[in-house]
N, C-alpha and C positions, 0 to 999 in steps of 0.2 A: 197186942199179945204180950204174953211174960218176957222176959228175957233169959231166966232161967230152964233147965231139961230136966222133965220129971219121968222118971225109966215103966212104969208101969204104963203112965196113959202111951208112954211113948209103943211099950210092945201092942198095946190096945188098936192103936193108931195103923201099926205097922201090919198087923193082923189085918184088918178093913184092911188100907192100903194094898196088901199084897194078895187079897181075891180077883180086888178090882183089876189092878197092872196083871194079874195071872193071867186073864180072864183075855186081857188084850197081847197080850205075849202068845199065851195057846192059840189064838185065833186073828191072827195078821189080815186076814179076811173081812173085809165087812161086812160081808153076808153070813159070816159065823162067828157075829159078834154079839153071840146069847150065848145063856148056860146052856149045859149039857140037858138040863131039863126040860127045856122049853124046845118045842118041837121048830123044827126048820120052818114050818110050812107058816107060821103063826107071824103076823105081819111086826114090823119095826117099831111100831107103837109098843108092845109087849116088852123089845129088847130094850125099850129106854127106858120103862119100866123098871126093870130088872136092875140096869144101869144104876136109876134113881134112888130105889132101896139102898143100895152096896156105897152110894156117897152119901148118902143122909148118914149110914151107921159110921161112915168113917168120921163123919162130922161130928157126931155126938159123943163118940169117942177123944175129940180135942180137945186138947188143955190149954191152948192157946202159946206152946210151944211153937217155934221157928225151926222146923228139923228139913231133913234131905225127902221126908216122905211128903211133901207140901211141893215142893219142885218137882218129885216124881209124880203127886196129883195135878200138876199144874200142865206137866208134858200130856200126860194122858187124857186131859179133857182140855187139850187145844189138839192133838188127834181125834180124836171124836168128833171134833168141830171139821176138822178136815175131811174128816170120811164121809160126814153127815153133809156137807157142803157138794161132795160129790156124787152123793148118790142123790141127792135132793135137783141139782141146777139142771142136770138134760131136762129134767118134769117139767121145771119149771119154767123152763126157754122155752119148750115147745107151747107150753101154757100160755105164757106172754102171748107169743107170737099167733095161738089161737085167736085170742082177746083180740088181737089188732084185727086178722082177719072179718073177725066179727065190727069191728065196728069201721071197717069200709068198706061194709056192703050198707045196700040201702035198707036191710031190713035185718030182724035178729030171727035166726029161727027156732033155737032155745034160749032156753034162760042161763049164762056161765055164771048168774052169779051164786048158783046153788053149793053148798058142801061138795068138797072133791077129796075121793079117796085113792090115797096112792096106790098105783098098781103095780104088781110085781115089778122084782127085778128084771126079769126076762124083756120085759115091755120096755125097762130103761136103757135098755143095753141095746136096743131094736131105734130107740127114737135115737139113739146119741151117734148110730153108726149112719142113720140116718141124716143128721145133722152134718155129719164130717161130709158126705157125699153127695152133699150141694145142695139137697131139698128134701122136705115133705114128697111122701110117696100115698097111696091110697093102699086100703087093705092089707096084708102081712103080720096078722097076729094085731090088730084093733085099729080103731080109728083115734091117731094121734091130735083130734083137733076135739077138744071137749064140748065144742060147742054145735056137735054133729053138724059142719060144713063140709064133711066128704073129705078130708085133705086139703092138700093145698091148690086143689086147681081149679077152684073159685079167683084165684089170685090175678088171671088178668084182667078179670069186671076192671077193678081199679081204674081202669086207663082213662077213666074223669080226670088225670092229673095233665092232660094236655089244656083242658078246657080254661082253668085259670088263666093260659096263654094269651087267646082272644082277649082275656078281661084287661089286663092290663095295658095293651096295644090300644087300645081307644083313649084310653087314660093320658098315654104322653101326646096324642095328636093332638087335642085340646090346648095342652099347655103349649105347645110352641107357639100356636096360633097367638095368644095376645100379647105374647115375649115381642114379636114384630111392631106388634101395636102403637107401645114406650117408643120406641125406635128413631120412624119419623117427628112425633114430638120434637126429640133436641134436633133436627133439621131443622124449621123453620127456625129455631133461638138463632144460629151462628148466621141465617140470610143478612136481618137488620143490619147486625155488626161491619158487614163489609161497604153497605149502603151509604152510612157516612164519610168515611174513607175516603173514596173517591173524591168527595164532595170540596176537602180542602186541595186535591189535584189541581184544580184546573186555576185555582187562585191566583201560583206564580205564573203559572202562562199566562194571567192576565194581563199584566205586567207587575206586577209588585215586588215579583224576582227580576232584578235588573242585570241584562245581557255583560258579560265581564268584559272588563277594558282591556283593549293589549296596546298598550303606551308606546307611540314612536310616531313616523311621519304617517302625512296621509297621498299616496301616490296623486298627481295632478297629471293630468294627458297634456304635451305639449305646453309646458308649463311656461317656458320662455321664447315660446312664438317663433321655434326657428323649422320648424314643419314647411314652410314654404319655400323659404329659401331664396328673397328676395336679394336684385345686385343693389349695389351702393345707391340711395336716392327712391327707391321703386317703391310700391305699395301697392294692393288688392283688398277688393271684399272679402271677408268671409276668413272664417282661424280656422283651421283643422282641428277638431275634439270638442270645439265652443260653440256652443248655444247662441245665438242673437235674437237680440228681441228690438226692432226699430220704430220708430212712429215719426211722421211727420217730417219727411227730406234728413233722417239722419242715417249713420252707417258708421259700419266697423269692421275693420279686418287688419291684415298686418302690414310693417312698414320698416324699410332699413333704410332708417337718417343717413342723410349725407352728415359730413363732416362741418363745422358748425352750426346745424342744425339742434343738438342737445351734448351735456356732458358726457361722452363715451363712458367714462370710467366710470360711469353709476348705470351703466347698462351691464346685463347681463347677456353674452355671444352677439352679434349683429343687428339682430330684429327683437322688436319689441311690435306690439299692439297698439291701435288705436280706437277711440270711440269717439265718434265726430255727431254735432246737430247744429242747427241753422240759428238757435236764440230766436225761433219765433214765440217763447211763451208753451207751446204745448211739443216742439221734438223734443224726444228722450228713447235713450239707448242704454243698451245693458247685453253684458253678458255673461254667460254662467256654464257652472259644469257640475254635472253629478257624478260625486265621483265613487268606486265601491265600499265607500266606508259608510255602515248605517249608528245609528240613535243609541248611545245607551245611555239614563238616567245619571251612569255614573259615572261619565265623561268630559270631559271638556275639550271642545273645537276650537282653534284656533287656525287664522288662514293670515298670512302676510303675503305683501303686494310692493314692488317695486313702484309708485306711482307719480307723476309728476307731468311736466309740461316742455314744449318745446321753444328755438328760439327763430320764430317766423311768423309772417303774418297768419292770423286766425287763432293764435294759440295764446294762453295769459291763464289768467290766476284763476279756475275754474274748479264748480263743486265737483264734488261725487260722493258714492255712497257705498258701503264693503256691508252685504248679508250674506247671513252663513242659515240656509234652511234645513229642517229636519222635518222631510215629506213635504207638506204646503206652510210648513207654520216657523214663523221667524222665531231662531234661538238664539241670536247676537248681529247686532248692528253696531256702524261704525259712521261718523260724516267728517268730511273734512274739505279743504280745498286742497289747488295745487301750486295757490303760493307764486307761479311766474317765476320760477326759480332756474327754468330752462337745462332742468338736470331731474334724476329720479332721487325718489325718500322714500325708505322701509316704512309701511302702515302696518299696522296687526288690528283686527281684528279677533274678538274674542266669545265665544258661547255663553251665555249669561243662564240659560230657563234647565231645568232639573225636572223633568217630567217622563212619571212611567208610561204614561198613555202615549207617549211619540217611541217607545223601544223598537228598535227592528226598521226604523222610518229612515230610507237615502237622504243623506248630507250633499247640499249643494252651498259653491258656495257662487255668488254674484257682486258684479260691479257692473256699478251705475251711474252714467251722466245723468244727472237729473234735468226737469225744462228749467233754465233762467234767460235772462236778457239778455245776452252777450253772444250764447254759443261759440264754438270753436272744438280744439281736440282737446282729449286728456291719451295720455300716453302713459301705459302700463307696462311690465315685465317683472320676468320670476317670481311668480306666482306659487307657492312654498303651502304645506297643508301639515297640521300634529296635531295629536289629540294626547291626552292624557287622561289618567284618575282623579278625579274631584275630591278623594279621600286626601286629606294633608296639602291639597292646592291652596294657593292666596287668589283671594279677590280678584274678578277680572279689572285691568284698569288701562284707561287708556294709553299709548307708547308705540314706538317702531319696534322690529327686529331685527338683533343685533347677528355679526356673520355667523354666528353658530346657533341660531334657532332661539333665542333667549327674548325675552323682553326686556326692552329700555323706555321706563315708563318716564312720560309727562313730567309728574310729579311724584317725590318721595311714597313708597307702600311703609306701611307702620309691617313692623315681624321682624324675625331671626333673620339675620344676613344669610341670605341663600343664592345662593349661587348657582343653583339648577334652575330653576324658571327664569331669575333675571340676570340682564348684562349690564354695566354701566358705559358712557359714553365712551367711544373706543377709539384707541391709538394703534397706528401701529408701526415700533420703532425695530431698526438692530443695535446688537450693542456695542457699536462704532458711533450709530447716530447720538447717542444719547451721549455719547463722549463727546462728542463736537461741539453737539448741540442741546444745551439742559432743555430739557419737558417743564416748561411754566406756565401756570393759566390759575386765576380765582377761582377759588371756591366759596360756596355757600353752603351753608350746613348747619341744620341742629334745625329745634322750633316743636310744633305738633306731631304729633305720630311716629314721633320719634322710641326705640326700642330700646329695655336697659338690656345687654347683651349680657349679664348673669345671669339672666336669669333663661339663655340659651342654654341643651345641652349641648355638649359637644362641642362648644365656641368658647375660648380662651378672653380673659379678660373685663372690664370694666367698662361702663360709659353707656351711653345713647347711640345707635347708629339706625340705619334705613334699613329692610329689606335688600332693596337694589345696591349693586355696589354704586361707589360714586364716580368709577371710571372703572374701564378694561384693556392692558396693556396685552397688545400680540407683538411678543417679542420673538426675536431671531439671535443667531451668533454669540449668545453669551456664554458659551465655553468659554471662551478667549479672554471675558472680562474677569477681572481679580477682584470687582467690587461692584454693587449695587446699591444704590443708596436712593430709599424715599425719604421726606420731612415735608415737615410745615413751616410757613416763614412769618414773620411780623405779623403774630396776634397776639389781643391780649386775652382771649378767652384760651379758656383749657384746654386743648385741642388732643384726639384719641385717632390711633389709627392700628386697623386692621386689615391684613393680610392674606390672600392663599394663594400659594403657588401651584405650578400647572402640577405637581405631583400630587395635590391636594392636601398639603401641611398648609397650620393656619400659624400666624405673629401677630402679636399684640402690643403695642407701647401705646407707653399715658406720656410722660415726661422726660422721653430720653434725651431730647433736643433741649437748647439753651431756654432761659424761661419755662412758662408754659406748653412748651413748643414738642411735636413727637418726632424722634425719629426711629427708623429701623433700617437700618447698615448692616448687609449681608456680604461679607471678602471670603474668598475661594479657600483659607485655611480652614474655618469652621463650616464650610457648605460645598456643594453639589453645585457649580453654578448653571450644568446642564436641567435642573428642576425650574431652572424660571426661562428656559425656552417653552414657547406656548401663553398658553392665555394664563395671565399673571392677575387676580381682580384685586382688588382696591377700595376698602371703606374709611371715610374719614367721619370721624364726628366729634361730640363733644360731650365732656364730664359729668356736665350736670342738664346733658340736654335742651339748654339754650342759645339761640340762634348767636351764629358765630362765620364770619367772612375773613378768609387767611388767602396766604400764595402756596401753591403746591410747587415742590421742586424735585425733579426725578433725573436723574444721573448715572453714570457709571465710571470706572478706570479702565482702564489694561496695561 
């Protein structure tokens, strides 16, 4: 449109404009919203008619001015639309709501979709009061359903809307049913899986898991034969807790030597055991005990024996033999004789065999006179049983046992100086004696199998030395001494020695003595002289690990 106002189209304008707006000012009513002309009775088609003509002229009178009578057209034909919306929607809700009727029944009985003429007002005014108050009624000034269904009370036929019900109730029955189906499937997957399992259970019980060690003695019943109770001279068949097994005129049981009959002081309490046979060739005697310690792969048994001979006719230098069993099957053997020495000597005996198939199997351990020429007695006592872990143990070898459970082997063990499995040859002084009287005796030392002790942890120093110590001092009363003093004397090899005292501190010297020569001098200014009461051990050896013969000399002050 222009932008400009041009005053004639505009009174033009205004004129149209103001029949039309008149038209709806004089007649607020929408049922008296036609000219004066047009008779009341003449249906609302005619009055839009009327309507139509009076905006067409307004329209053809525009100049395409933007004026106030374009707003006052615009109000009044969105009222028209208002009045026309409401006198139109009851018709046409009841009309719907026909329709619907008609199509849920199962049949149509006329045709709705024929031309429909609006019906009086009066009819509008009937269906909308209708409508407020809850339903379709039947009769009252015409039938509000176009599609001549009587009203609304055809309306409960419908009731087929239960029926869908049933339909779908069969529908979820089905599906659960093969939801279960899947189900069992992954059951049998996890059966297999536990079937193996077990399978490696029963392995370590076979034995290949081996029973744990608990390291210490092994209790012996009546170990040093004094269960009887024999006087001075006496003897009887038969030990209390021991097994005998006899053949051929021989026998055993226990015996309290008279006095020179054997060296007391190598007996342990009164009584000691006997095993006696005839030397025909086939008597042979033994006795044994099982005691409650059983088999484990990862232990080592060892059993020591006070054993020797006496000083009287029948008795001399005579075999025997120390087994240690686990179940029916030998795990360590020992033979020896008895020397004619008319005194007892510590033997040990030691487990040699590592087998998971003997786990859980009774240790016994036996002595036995075996048959020879000669026959006579062998005479036993304190009878001593330990086990330990095989894990970090040394070689079994043969040796006695020293007084605290240790081994004093034969001959040199190649390894670390240790001091927990072995003992060396034992003294035992106070330290008074050793003031009186100097500790002198040869040694021998160095050669094969000999250890360089650097290459110990935990072990101070240089040189070659043995496993086993080379002696064991059980000393007494050295509070009182002001000095200690080991060395070596008149060698010309390089001679090393090592130390630990009962607190378990170790000392080390190569050449602290004149020449070649070690010593280690210990005075109560720099020491604790109560740490070398108790077992004091002793290694000597040599520099470059070649065999070397010296004098040892051990001493004190006060």
């Amino acid at each position: 449109m222009q932008g400009g106002v041009q005053e004639g189209a505009g009174a033009t304008e205004s004129a149209a404009l103001g029949r039309i707006f008149g038209t709806f000012a004089a007649h607020p009513d929408p049922d008296e919203l036609r000219p004066a002309s047009v008779a009341s009775a003449q249906p609302v088609g005619h009055q839009m008619a009327w309507l139509d003509r009076h905006i067409r002229d307004f329209v053809r009178h525009e100049l395409g001015v933007a004026t106030v009578d374009w707003v006052v057209l615009c109000a009044a034909a969105t009222s028209c639309a208002v009045a026309a919306y409401n006198i139109i929607n009851p018709g046409m809700h009841g009309y719907t709501g026909d329709v619907q009727d008609e199509l849920e029944q199962p049949y149509f009985e006329a045709s709705w979709t024929e031309n429909m003429q609006i019906p009086p007002e009066e009819i509008w005014q009937e269906v909308a009061s209708n409508q407020q108050g809850g339903g379709y009624t039947s009769g009252g000034g015409g039938d509000p359903d176009p599609g001549g269904n009587g009203g609304g009370t055809p309306q409960p036929d419908p009731t087929p809307d239960p029926q869908p019900d049933p339909t779908p109730d069969p529908t979820p029955d089905p599906t659960p049913d093969p939801t279960p189906d899947p189900t069992p499937d992954p059951d049998p997957t996890p059966d297999p899986t536990p079937d193996p399992t077990p399978d490696p259970t029963p392995d370590p019980g076979g034995g290949a898991s081996n029973p744990p060690v608990n390291p210490g003695p092994i209790a012996v019943t009546n170990h040093s034969f004094e269960a009887t109770g024999h006087a001075n001279g006496n003897w009887s068949p038969g030990i209390p807790g021991w097994d005998i097994d006899a053949h051929a005129n021989a026998d055993a049981g226990d015996y309290d030597p008279s006095q020179g009959s054997i060296d007391h002081t190598t007996m342990t309490g009164s009584d000691l055991a006997y095993l006696y046979h005839n030397g025909n060739g086939q008597s042979t005697v033994a006795i044994s005990q099982t005691v409650d310690t059983t088999y484990s792969a990862d232990g080592i048994y060892e059993f020591s024996v006070d054993i020797g001979d006496g000083n009287y006719g029948g008795s001399g230098d005579e075999p025997y033999v120390l087994n240690i069993y686990a179940g029916a099957t030998l795990i360590g053997t020992y033979s020896g004789s008895t020397g004619n020495i008319n005194a007892l000597r510590t033997v040990t005996v030691t487990s040699d065999v590592s087998d998971p198939s003997l786990n859980g199997q009774p240790i016994t351990f036996e002595i036995v006179s075996p048959a020879s020429g000669n026959g006579g007695d062998i005479l036993v006592d304190n009878v001593q049983g330990t086990v330990r872990s095989a894990s970090g143990s040394t070689p079994a070898v043969p040796g006695v046992t020293d007084s605290h459970g240790r081994l004093i082997p034969d001959e040199p063990v190649a390894g670390c100086p240790n001091n927990t499995d072995f003992g060396g040859t034992e003294y035992w002084r106070t330290g008074d004696q050793l003031d009186d009287r100097d500790l002198l005796f040869d040694v021998d030392v160095g050669g094969d199998g000999f250890t360089q002790v650097s290459s110990c942890p935990g072990i101070p120093g240089w040189g070659y030395f043995s496993a086993n110590p080379t002696f064991t001092l059980n000393l007494s009363g050295m509070n009182d001494m002001e000095e200690l003093e080991i060395e070596t004397n008149g060698t010309s090899c390089d001679t090393v020695l090592l130390i630990r005292d009962s607190a378990g501190n170790w000392y080390f010297d190569d050449d602290g003595g004149p020449n070649l020569e070690s010593e280690i001098k210990f005075e109560e200014d720099d020491f604790n002289m109560a740490q070398f009461n108790g077992v004091v051990d002793v290694w000597v050896g040599t520099y470059g690990g070649n065999q070397c013969s010296f004098e040892m000399e051990i001493d004190t002050e006060d």
